[in-house]
C-alpha positions as CSV (number, residue, x, y, z in Angstrom):
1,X,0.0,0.0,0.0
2,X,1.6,3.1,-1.0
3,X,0.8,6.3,0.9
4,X,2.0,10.3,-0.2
5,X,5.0,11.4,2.3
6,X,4.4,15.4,2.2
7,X,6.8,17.2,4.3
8,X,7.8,13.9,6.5
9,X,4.3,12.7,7.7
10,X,2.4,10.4,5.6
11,X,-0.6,11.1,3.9
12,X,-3.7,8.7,2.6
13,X,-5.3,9.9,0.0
14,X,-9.2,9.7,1.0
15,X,-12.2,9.1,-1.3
16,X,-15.6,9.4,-1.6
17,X,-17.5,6.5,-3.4
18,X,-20.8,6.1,-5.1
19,X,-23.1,3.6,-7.0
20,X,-26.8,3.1,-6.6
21,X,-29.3,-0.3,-6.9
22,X,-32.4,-0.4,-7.5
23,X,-33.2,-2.2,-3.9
24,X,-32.4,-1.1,-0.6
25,X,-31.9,-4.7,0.1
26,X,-28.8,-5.1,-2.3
27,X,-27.4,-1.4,-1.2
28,X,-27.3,-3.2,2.2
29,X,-25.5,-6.1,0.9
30,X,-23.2,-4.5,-0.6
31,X,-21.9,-2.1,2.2
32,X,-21.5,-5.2,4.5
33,X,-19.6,-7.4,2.7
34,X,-17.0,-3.9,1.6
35,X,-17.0,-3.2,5.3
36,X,-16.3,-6.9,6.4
37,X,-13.8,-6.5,4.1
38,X,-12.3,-3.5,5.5
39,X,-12.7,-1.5,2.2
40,X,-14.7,1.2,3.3
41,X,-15.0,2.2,6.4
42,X,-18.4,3.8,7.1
43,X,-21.1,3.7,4.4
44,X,-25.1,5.6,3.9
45,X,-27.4,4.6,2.0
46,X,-30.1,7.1,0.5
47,X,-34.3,6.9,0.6
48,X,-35.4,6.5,-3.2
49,X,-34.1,8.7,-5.5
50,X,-35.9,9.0,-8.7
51,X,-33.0,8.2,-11.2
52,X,-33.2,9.4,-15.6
53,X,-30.9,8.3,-17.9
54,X,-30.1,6.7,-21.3
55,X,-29.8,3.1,-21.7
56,X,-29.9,0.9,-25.0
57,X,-30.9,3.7,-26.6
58,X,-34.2,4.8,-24.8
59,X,-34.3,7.7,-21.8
60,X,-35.9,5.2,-19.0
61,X,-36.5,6.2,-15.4
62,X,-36.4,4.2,-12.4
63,X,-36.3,4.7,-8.3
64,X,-32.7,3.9,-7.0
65,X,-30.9,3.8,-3.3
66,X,-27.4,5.9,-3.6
67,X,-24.9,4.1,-2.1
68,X,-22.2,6.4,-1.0
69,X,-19.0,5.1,1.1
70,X,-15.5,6.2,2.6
71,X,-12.3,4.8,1.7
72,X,-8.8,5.5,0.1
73,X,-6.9,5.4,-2.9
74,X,-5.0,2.6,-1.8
75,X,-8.0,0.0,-1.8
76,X,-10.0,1.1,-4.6
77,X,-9.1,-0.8,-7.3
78,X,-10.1,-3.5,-5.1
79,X,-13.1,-2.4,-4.0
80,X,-13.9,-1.6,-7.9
81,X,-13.5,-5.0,-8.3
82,X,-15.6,-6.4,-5.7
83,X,-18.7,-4.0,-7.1
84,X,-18.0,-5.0,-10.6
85,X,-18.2,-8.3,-9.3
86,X,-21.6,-8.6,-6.9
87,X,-23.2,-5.5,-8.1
88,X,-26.6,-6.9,-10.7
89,X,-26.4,-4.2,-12.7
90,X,-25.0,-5.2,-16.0
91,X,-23.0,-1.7,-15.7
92,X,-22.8,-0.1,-12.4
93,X,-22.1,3.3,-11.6
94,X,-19.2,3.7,-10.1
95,X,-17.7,7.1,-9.0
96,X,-14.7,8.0,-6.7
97,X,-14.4,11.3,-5.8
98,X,-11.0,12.5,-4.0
99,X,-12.1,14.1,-0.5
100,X,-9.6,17.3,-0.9
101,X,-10.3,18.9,2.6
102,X,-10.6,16.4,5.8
103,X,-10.6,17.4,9.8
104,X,-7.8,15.8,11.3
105,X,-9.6,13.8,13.8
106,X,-11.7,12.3,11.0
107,X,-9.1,11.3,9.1
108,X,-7.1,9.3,11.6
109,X,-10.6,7.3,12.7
110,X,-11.3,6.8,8.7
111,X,-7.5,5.3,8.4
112,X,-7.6,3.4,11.8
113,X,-11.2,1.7,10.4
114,X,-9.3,1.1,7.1
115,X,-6.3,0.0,8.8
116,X,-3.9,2.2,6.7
């Protein structure tokens, strides 16, 4: 695992994660078995959202459950791969967003969790 030294102390690199299902149920399942895993260490999971977009060439609509979760640089290409693999969605969103401004004490307890 490689973590940024920046003047001397190192330095995770923390990330925001999304991707959405169309059952609470499988939003659930999902954040367990990435938190068993120690890939994320916290996650929330939305109400219904009412979700529009293009697929196979039609605008469809459908109600989803946003799955959004905490982690690091460091484990997502594992974590990618453990979406890809148990999401059922033929192609799941799947967004990381860099978290670019963190309080200190939350940062240590997100690292501890992810044992970084």
């Amino acid at each position: 695992m490689k973590i940024k030294k920046f003047w001397g102390y190192s330095m995770s690199i923390p990330l925001l994660i999304t991707t959405t299902f169309e059952s609470r149920v499988d939003a659930e399942k999902m954040a367990t078995m990435l938190l068993e895993k120690r890939l994320i260490a916290c996650a929330q999971i939305s109400n219904s959202v009412s979700s529009h977009y293009w697929w196979q060439g039609n605008i469809v609509s459908s109600q989803e459950y946003v799955l959004v979760m905490k982690s690091d640089k460091s484990l997502y290409m594992n974590l990618e791969q453990v979406i890809r693999e148990f999401h059922p969605y033929e192609t799941p969103e799947i967004i990381a967003t860099t978290i670019t401004h963190l309080s200190a004490e939350y940062r240590q307890w997100l690292e501890k969790e992810l044992r970084i």
